[in-house]
N, C-alpha and C positions, 0 to 999 in steps of 0.2 A: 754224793753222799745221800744214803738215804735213812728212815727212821723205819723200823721195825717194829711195829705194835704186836702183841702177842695179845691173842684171840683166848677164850675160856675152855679151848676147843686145842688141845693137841696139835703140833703141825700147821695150825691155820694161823697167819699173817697178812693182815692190813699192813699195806705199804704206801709210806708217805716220803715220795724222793724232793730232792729240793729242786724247786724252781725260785729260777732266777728273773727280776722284771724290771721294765724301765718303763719308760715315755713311748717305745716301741712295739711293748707287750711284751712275752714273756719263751723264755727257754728253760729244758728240764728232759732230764736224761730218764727215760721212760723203763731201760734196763741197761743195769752194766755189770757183767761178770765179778770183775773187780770190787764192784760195791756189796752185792751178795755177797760173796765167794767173804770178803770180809766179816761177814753178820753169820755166817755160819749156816750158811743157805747156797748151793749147792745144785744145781739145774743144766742141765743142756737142752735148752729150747730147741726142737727143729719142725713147727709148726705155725703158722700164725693165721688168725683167723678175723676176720670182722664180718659183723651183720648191722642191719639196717632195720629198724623198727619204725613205721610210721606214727601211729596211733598210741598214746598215754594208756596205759592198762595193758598193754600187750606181756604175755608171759609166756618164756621158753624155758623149759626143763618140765620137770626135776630130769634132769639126763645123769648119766655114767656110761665106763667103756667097763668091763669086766675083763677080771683076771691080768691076762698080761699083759692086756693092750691099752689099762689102764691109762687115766692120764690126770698129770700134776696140770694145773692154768697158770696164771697170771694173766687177772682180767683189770680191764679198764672200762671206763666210758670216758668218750672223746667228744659225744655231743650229747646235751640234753642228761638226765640224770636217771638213774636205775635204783632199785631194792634187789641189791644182789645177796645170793644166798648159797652155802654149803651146808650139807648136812653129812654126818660122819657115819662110813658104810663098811668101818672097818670091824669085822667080828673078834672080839676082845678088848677092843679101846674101853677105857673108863668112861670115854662119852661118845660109844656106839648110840646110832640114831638122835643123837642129839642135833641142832642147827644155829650157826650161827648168820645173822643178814647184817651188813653194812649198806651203806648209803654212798653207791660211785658217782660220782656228777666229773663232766668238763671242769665245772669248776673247782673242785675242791681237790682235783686230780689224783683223789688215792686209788691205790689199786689192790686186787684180793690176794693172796699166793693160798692157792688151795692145794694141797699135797693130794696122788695117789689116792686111789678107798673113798673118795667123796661123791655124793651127787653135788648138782650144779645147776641152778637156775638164777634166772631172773626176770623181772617184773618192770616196767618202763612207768618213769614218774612223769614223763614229760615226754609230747610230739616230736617225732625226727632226732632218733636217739641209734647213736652210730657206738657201736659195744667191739674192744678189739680184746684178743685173748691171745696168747702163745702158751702152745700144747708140746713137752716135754717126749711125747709119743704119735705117732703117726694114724688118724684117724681110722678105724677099721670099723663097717657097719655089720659087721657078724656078732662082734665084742660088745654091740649099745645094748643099754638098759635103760629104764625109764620107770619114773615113780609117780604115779598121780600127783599133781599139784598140790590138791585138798586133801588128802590123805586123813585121817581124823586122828589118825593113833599118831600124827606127828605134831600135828597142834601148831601150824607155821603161822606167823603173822605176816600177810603179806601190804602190811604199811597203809592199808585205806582200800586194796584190788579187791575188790569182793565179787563180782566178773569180769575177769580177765579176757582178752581176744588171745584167742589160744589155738594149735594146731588139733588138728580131731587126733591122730596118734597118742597128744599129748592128755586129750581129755579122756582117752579110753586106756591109760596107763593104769597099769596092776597096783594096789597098794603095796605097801614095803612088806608087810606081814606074808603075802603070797609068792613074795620073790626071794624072800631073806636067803634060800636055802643055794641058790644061784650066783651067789654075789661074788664070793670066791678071792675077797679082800679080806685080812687078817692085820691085824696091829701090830705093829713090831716095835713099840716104845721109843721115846724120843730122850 
């Protein structure tokens, strides 16, 4: 069983599945078709991905895949805690360019479900932070996009990061105003 929070954001769902605990610690069904599939969410994962962040301040994205190689996440953090973030890259949503951020931690176990059409970053709250995701679409590096972190016409709060340990690609990414016309994502209403 899980709880489906709906996001101010179209499409975008915090997901809070239930764990179960004892004297032992604890158990929790991380995904199950069945429990979606019931909530009206709808996915064929065939990707899974994790990464390893040393350092507190560390930030990856803003990334996307374009066009058709697009891809839906469902992210977690499984150790240490994150300011994870989607911003919506779909041309005609009613909240084009907008961004929602949530708070993943190990402990609080929730997780993002980011549809399609999104950038996707995040920013490490805490040392040795282990981030797992399953990608709906099969990773193609011809398809990547990338949005400068700081962007100013996007206005992100990235929760206290004010410099971030960041990859040079990522520090020398395009603002979204120079790339809009490439995005190649469209809204199809929910």
């Amino acid at each position: 069983m899980i709880t489906v929070i709906k996001t101010d954001i179209p499409d975008l769902y915090v997901i809070e599945p239930r764990v179960f605990g004892d004297h032992r610690g604890w158990f929790m069904e991380s995904w199950s078709k069945r429990d979606f599939e019931a909530a009206g969410l709808f996915y064929d994962w065939v990707q899974d991905n994790q990464s390893f962040s040393a350092r507190a301040g560390t930030l990856r994205g803003i990334h996307f895949q374009k066009g058709n190689a697009s891809q839906a996440k469902l992210v977690r953090c499984a150790r240490g805690a994150v300011l994870d973030l989607a911003i919506d890259l779909r041309k005609g949503s009613p909240t084009y360019r907008r961004w929602h951020a949530v708070e993943l931690s190990a402990e609080n176990k929730r997780q993002f479900l980011i549809p399609r059409g999104f950038g996707h970053a995040f920013a490490t709250l805490t040392d040795d932070v282990e981030f797992l995701y399953k990608a709906d679409n099969p990773y193609c590096p011809q398809a990547e996009g990338c949005i400068v972190w700081n962007d100013p016409d996007l206005g992100i709060d990235w929760g206290g990061v004010a410099h971030p340990v960041i990859a040079e690609r990522d520090a020398a990414a395009p603002r979204l105003r120079d790339i809009e016309s490439e995005l190649g994502f469209f809204y199809q209403g929910s």
